[in-house]
N, C-alpha and C positions, 0 to 999 in steps of 0.2 A: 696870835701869840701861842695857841696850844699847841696847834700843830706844828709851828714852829720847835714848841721846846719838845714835841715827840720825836720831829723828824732827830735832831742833836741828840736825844737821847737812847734812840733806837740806831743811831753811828756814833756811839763815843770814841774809837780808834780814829773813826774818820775828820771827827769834828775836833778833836785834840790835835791832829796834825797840820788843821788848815787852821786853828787858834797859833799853835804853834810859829807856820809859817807866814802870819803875819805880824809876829813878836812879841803875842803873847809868854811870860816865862814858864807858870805855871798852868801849861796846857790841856790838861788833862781835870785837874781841880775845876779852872775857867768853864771847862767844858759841861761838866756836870752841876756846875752853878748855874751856868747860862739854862742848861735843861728846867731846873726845878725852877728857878726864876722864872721861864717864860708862861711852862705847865702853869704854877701858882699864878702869878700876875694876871694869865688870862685867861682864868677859871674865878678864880675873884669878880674879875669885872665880867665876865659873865651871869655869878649867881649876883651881884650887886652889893657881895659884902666887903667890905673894909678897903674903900674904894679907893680913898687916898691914898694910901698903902699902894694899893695894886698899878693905881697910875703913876707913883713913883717908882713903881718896877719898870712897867714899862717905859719909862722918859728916861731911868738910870740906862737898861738896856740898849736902847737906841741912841741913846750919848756915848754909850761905850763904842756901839757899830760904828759911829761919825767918822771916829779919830779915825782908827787903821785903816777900815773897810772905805768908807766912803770916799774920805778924803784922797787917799792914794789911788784913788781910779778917778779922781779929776772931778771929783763930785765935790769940792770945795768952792765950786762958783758959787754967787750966791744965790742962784733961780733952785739950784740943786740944795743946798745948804737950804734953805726957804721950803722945798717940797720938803724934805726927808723930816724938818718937824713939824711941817701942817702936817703930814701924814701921820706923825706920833702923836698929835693934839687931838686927831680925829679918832684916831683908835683910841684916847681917852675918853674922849665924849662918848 
């Protein structure tokens, strides 16, 4: 999740356009949420503090990727749907 929210926040023009183009409205905002959300979520559960919290970052974040992201590239079967949150449940754990 860090590097994640480094890479988005070290391309915010880039990462607000590809928010954008998948219909996101406010792009740019999104984007720089998405950054400090991932940074904090997964530095949290790194140091091990305020955990709940932090695994609610991360399971809100990756609810959010489902919709647009996943699902519109055919990733709504459900073997796919099934990976995409054991892989969220495991990055909780």
């Amino acid at each position: 999740m860090i590097a994640h929210g480094v890479k988005h926040g070290r391309s915010l023009p880039d990462t607000a356009g590809w928010f954008r183009s998948i219909g996101f409205r406010q792009s740019r905002l999104q984007a720089q949420a998405s950054a400090v959300a991932e940074i904090g979520s997964g530095a949290l559960l790194v140091a091990g503090a305020a955990t709940p919290l932090a695994a609610a970052a991360v399971i809100g974040t990756m609810g959010v990727a489902a919709r647009p992201v996943h699902a519109a590239n055919g990733s709504d079967a459900p073997d796919a749907t099934e990976h995409l949150f054991t892989t969220t449940w495991r990055t909780v754990l």
